[in-house]
C-alpha positions as CSV (number, residue, x, y, z in Angstrom):
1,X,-9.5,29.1,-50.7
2,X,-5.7,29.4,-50.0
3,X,-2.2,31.1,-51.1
4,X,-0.6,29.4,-53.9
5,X,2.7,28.9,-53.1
6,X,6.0,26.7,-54.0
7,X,6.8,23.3,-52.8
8,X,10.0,21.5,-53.3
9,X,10.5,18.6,-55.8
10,X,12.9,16.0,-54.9
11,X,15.4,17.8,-57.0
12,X,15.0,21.2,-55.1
13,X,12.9,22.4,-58.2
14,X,10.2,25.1,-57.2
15,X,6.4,23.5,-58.7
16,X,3.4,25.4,-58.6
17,X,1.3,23.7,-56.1
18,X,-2.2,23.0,-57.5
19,X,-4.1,22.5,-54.6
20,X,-6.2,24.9,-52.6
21,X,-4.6,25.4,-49.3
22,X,-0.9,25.3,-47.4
23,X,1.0,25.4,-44.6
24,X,19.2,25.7,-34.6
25,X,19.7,25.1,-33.3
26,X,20.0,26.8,-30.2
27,X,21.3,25.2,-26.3
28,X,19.1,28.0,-25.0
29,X,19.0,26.7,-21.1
30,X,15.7,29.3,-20.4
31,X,13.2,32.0,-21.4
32,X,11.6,34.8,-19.7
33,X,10.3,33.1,-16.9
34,X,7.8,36.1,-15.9
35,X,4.5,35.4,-17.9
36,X,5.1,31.8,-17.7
37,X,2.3,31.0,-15.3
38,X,-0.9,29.4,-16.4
39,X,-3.3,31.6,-18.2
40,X,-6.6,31.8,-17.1
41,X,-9.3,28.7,-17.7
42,X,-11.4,31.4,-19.7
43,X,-8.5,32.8,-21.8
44,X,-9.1,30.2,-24.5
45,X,-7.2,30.0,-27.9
46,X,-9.2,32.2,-30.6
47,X,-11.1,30.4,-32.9
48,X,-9.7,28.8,-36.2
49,X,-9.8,31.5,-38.6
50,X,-11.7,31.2,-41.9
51,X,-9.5,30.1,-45.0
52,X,-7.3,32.6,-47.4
53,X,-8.9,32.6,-50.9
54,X,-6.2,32.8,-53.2
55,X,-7.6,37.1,-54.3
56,X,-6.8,37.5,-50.7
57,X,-3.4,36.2,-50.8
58,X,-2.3,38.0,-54.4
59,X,-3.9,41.1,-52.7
60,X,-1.7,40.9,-49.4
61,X,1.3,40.2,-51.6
62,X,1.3,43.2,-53.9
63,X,0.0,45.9,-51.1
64,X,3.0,47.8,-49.9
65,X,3.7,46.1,-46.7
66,X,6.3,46.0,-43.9
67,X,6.6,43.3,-41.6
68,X,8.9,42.7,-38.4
69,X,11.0,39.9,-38.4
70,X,13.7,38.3,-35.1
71,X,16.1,35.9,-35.9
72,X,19.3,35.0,-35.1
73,X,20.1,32.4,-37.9
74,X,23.3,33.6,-39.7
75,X,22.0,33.8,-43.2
76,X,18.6,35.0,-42.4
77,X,19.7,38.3,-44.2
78,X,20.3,36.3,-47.3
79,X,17.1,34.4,-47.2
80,X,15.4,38.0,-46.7
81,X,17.2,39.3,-50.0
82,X,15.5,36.6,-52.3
83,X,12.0,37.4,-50.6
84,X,12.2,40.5,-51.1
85,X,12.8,39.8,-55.0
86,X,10.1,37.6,-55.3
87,X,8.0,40.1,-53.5
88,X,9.1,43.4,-54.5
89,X,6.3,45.0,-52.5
90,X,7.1,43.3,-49.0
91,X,9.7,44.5,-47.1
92,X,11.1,42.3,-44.1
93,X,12.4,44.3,-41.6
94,X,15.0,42.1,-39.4
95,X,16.3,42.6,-36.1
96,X,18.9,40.4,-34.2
97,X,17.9,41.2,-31.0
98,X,20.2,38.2,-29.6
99,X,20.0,34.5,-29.6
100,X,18.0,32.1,-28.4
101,X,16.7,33.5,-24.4
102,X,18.0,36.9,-25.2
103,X,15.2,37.0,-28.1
104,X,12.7,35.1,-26.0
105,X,12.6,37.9,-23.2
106,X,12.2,40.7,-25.7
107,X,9.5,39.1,-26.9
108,X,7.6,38.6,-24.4
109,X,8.5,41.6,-23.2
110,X,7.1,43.2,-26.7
111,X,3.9,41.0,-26.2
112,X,3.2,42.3,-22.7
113,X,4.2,46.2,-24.5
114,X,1.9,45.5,-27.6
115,X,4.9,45.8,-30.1
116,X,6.0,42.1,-30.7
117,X,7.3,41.2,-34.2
118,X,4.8,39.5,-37.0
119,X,7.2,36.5,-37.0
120,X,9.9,34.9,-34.6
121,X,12.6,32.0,-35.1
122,X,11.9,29.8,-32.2
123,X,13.3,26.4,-31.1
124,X,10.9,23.7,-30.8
125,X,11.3,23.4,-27.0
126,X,10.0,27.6,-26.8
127,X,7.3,26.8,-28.9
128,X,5.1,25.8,-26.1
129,X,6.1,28.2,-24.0
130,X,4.9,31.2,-26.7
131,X,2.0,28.6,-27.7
132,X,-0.6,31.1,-26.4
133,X,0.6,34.1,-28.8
134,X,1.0,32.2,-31.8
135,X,-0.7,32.0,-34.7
136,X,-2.6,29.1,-35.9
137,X,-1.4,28.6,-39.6
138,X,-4.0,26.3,-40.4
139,X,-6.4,29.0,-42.4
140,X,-2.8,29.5,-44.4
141,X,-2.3,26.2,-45.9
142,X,-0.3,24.6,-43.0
143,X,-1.9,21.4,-42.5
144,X,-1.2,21.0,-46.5
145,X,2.5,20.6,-45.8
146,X,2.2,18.1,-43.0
147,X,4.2,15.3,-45.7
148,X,6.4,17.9,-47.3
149,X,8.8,17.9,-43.7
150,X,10.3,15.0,-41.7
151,X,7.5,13.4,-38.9
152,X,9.8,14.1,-36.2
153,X,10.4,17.6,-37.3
154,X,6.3,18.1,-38.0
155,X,4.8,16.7,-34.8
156,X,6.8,19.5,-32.8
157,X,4.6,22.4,-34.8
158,X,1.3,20.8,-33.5
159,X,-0.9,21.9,-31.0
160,X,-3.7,20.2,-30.2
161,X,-5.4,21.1,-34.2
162,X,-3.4,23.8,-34.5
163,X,0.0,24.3,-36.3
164,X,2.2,26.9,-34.8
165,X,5.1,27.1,-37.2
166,X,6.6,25.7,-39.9
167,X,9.7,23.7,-39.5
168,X,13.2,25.0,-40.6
169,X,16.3,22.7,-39.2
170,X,16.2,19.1,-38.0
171,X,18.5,17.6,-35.3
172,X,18.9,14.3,-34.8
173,X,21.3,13.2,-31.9
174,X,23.6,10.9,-33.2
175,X,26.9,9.4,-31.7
176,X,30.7,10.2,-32.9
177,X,33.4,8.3,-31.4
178,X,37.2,8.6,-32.0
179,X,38.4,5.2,-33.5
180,X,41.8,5.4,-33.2
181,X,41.2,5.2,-29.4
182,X,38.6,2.9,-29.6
183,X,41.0,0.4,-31.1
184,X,43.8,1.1,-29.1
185,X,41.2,-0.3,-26.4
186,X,40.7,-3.0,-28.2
187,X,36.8,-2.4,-28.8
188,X,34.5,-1.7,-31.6
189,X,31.7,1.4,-31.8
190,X,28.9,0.4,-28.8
191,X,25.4,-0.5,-30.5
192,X,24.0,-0.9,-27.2
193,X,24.3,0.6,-23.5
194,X,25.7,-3.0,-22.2
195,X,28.5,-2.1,-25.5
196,X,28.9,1.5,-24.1
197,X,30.1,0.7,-20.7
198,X,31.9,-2.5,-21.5
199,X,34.1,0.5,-24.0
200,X,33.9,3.0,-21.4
201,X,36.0,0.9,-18.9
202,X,38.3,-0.6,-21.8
203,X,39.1,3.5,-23.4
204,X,39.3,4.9,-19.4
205,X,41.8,1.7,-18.6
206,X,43.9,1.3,-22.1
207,X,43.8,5.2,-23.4
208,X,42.7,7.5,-20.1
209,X,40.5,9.3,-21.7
210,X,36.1,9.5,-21.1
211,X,34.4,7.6,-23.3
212,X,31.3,10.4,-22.8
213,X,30.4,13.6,-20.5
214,X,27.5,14.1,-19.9
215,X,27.4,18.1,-19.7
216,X,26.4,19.7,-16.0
217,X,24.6,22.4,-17.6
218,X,22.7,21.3,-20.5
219,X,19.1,20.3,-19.6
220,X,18.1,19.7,-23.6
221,X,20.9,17.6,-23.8
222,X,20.1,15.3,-20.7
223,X,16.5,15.2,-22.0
224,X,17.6,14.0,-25.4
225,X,19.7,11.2,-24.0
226,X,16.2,10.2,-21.9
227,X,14.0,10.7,-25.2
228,X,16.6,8.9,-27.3
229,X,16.1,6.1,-23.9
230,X,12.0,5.9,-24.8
231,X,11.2,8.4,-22.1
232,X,8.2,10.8,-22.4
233,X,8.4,13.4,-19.0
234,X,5.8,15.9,-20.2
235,X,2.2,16.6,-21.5
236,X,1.1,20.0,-22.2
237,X,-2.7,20.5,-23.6
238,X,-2.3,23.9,-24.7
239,X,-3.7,25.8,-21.8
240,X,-3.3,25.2,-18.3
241,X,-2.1,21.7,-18.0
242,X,0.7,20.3,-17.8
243,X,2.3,16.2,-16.9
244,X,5.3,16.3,-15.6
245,X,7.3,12.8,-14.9
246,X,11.1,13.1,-14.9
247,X,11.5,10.4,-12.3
248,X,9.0,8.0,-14.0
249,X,10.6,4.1,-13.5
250,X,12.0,4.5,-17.3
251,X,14.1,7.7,-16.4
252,X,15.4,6.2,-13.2
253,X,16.3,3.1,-15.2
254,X,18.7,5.0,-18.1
255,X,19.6,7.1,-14.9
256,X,20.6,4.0,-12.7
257,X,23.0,3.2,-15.7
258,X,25.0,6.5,-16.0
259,X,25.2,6.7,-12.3
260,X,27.1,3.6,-12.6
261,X,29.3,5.0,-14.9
262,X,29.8,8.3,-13.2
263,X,30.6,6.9,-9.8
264,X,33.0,4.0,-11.3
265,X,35.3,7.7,-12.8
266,X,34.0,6.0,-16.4
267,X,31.6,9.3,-17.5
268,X,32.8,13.1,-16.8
269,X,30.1,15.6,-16.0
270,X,31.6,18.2,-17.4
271,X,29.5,21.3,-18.7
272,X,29.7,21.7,-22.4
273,X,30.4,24.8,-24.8
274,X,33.5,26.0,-22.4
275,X,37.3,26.5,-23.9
276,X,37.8,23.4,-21.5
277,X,35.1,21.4,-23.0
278,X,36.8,22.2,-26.5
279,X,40.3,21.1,-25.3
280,X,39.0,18.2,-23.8
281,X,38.7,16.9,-27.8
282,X,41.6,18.0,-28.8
283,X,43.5,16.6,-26.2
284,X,41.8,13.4,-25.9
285,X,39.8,13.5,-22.9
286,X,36.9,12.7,-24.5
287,X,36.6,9.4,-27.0
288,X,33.1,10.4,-27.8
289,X,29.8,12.8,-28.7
290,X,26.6,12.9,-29.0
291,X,26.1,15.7,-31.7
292,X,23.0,16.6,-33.7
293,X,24.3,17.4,-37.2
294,X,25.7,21.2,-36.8
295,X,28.1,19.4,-33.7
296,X,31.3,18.0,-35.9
297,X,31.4,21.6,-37.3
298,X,31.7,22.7,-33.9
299,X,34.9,21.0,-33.2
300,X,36.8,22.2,-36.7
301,X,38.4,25.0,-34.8
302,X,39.7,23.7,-31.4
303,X,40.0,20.3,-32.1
304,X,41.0,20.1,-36.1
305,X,43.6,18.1,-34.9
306,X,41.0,15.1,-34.6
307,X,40.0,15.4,-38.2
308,X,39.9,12.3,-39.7
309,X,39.8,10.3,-36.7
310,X,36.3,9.9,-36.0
311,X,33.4,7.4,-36.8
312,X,29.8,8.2,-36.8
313,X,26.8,6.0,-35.8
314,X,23.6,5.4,-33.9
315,X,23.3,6.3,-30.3
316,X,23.4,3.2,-28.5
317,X,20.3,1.9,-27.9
318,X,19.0,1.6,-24.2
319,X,16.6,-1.7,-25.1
320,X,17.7,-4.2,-27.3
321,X,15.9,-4.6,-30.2
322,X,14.4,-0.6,-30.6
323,X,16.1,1.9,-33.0
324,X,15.4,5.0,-31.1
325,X,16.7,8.3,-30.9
326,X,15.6,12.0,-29.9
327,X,16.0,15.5,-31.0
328,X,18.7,17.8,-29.6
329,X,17.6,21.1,-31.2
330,X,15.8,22.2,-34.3
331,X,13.7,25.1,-34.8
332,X,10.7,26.7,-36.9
333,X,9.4,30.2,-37.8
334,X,6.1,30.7,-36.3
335,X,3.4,33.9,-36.4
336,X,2.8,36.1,-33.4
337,X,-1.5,36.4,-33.1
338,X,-1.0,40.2,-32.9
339,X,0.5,40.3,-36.4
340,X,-1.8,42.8,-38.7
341,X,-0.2,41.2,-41.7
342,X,-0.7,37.8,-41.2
343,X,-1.0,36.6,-44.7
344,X,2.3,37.8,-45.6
345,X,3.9,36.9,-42.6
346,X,3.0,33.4,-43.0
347,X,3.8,32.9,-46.5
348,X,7.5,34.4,-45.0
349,X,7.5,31.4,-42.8
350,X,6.7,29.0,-45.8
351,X,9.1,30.5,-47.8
352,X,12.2,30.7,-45.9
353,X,12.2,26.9,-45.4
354,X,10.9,25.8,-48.7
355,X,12.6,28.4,-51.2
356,X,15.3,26.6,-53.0
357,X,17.8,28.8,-52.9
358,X,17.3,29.6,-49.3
359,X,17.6,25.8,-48.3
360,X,20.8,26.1,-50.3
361,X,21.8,28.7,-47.8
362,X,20.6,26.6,-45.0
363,X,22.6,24.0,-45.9
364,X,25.9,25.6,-46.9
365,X,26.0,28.8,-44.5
366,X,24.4,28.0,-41.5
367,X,25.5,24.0,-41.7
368,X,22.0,22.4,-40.9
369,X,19.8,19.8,-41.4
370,X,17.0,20.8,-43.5
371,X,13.5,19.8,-42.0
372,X,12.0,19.7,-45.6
373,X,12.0,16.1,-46.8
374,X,13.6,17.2,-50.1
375,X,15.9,18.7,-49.0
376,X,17.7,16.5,-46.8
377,X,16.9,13.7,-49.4
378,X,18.6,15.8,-51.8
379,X,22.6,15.0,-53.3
380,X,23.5,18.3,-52.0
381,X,23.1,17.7,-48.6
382,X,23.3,13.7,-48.7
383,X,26.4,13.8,-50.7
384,X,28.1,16.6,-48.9
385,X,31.2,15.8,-47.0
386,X,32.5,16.6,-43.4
387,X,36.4,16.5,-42.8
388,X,35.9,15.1,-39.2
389,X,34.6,11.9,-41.1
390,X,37.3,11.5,-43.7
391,X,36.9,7.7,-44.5
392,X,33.1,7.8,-43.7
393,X,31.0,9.0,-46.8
394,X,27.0,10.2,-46.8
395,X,27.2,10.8,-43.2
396,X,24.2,13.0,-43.2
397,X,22.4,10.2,-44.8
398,X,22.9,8.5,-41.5
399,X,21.4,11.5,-39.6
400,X,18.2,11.7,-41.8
401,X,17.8,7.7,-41.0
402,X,18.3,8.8,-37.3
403,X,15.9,11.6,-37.7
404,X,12.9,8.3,-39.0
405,X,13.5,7.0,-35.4
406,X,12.5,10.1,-33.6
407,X,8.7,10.1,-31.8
408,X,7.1,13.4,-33.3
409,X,4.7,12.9,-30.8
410,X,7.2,14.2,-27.9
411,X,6.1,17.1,-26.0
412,X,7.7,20.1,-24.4
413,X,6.3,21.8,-21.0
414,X,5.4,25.7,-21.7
415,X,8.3,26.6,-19.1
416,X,11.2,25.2,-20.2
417,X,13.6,27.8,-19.0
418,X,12.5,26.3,-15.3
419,X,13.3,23.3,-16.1
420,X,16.6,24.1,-17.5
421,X,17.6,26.2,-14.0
422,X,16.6,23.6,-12.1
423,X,18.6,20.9,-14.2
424,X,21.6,22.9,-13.2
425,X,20.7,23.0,-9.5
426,X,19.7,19.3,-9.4
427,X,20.6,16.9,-11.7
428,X,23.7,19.2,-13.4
429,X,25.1,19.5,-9.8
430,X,25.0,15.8,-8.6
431,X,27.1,15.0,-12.1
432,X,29.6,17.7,-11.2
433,X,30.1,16.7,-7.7
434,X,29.9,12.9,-8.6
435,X,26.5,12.6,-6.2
436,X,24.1,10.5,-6.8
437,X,22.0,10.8,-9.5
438,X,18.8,8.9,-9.1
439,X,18.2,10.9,-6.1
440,X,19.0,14.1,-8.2
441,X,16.2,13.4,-10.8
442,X,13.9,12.9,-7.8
443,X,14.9,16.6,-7.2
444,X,14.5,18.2,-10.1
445,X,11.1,16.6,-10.9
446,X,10.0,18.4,-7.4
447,X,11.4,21.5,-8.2
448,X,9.8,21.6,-11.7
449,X,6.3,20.4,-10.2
450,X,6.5,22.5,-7.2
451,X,7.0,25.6,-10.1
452,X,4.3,24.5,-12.4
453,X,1.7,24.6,-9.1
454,X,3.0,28.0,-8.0
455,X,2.1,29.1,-11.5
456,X,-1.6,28.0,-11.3
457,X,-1.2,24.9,-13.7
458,X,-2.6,21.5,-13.0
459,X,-0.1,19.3,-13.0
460,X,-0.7,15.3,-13.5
């Protein structure tokens, strides 16, 4: 049974595996909400398809074959090159049909036509929300692979038994703070939330600038300050329900503390990714950021004048005593159901995150965390430097410790471009207008439950 395929070495060396069977970062604020509603009690995942036999896998690999692939990723092309080599028969045809919700709509747009791709690049928020269309990888080796990827990155391609992709990037959220001002404040980096607002009214008072924003319009990035907090809002089973708890006692607990912060003029709110966000670094408005690891390389445009100047560390943790932090981003390849090549297409997904060469290009193209353990374990990506950090070496060292404190258990709600639009119109808003904030999460859990009934799903 299974496809014999390559797994990694801790020296990105390809090694026959011997065994029988095998298994961006994108700020995307929503998907195609049409088609989000719950399916029907009786429309219940197909059954777990037998295993591949190895004749079956050699077979699919060497029959002429053309499969459709969407991505966005920047060196997908590159990746598709050395496939294509190893596979001379395959050919992977890629489209860029747009990033992030751009490519969500069309495909679920080609689901609903009956032309979807074989494979899709999804974050791990979408996954749930395509959780229905994908393919269980299981029969292909998937659960075989479970150890070869980070826990945190892992737990985000289960489904109940099912695995519904196989991880490509990790991101951690770590913190960056600019120490120059820091010091001229007189304090040191925060380890804890008490730390963060005693520096947050030392860097406003001696230096003017925010020590943090937290952004108007980024739902995933609120939701990763709340994860990285111990929170848990959502439960999905896979089919029609869902537990929703944004305003739990936890949430308004870390919320109680930023709305201190925002209504003492200590925190801005605001929105990230816009020219003025950008000149906000580079004219030291902002003292700090919560990136995952892609964020410093962000910044090497419109703020290269900060480079050099910043320190990178732990979030600060909400509860002494816990090292905790969340995901803000990371994404997977994953099979669509309707795929009539699904042998093929799934060893695509296994090879485009555990090919050395194209975790090379991972790394040193697109700038990310590798979810593959040895990879990001590996001297070319621990070793590699980042300007912004010029007296701080192995800083992605720091992010793969960060990524070991991550829950892989947490869960994402199969509508998450709801809960992203109402972000904006609840929470998102009371941060721009200084309002308060507690009574904002109280709104947007409402708004997200009051969708999630409309739509037929149970909620708890």
């Amino acid at each position: 049974m299974s496809t014999i395929g390559l797994r990694i070495d801790t020296k990105l060396g390809p090694v026959e595996r011997p065994g029988p069977t095998r298994r961006g970062f994108v700020t995307a604020a929503a998907v195609l909400l049409a088609g989000c509603a719950a399916p029907a009690v009786t429309d219940k995942p197909s059954a777990k398809p037998t295993s591949v036999s190895k004749a079956d896998f050699d077979k699919a690999m060497s029959t002429p074959t053309t499969i459709e692939y969407w991505s966005w990723l920047e060196e997908v092309p590159q990746m598709v090159a050395l496939f294509e080599k190893k596979y001379p028969d395959i050919t992977l045809n890629l489209s860029n049909v747009g990033a992030g919700t751009l490519q969500f709509t069309k495909v679920r747009t080609a689901l609903q036509a009956g032309n979807a791709p074989d494979v899709m690049h999804c974050d791990y928020q979408n996954i749930a929300t395509f959780a229905r269309d994908l393919l269980d990888l299981t029969a292909y080796g998937a659960s075989d692979y479970a150890a070869d990827y980070s826990p945190s990155a892992w737990g985000q391609m289960k489904s109940g038994d099912r695995v519904l992709g196989v991880p490509i990037d990790l991101a951690p959220m770590a913190a960056m703070y600019r120490s120059d001002l820091l010091a001229k404040a007189g304090v040191g980096v925060p380890v804890t939330y008490d730390d963060f607002a005693t520096a947050a009214k030392a860097v406003k008072d001696k230096t003017g600038a925010y020590l943090a924003t937290l952004p108007s319009n980024a739902a995933t990035y609120m939701l990763a300050i709340l994860q990285a907090a111990g929170v848990k809002p959502f439960t999905y089973d896979g089919a029609t329900k869902v537990g929703i708890k944004l305003n739990g006692a936890d949430a308004k607990d870390v919320m109680r503390y930023w709305n201190t912060l925002v209504q003492a003029g200590l925190i801005s709110g605001d929105p990230n990714f816009t020219d003025a966000w950008y000149r906000g670094f580079a004219t030291n408005t902002y003292a700090s950021w919560f990136p995952a690891p892609w964020g410093p390389y962000r910044l090497q445009g419109t703020a290269a004048n900060t480079t050099g100047l910043w320190t990178l560390a732990k979030v600060p943790q909400f509860k002494k005593g816990v090292d905790t932090s969340s995901l803000w981003g990371g994404s997977a390849t994953s099979v669509l159901k309707t795929s009539k090549h699904p042998i093929v297409a799934a060893e695509w997904a296994r090879f485009l995150s555990q090919d050395p060469d194209s975790v090379k290009l991972l790394m040193t193209v697109q700038q990310q965390m590798p979810a593959l353990k040895a990879a990001n374990a590996s001297p070319a990506f621990i070793d590699a430097p980042n300007p912004f950090f010029k007296d701080q070496q192995q800083t992605n060292k720091l992010f793969v410790e960060i990524a070991g404190t991550v829950d892989p258990n947490y869960a994402w709600l199969p509508f998450m471009g709801v809960v992203g639009t109402t972000y904006n119109d609840t929470l998102g808003k009371a941060l721009a207008e200084k309002t308060d904030l507690v009574t904002a999460l109280d709104a947007w859990q409402k708004a997200v439950v009051d969708y999630a009934t409309q739509q037929g799903f149970t909620v708890s």
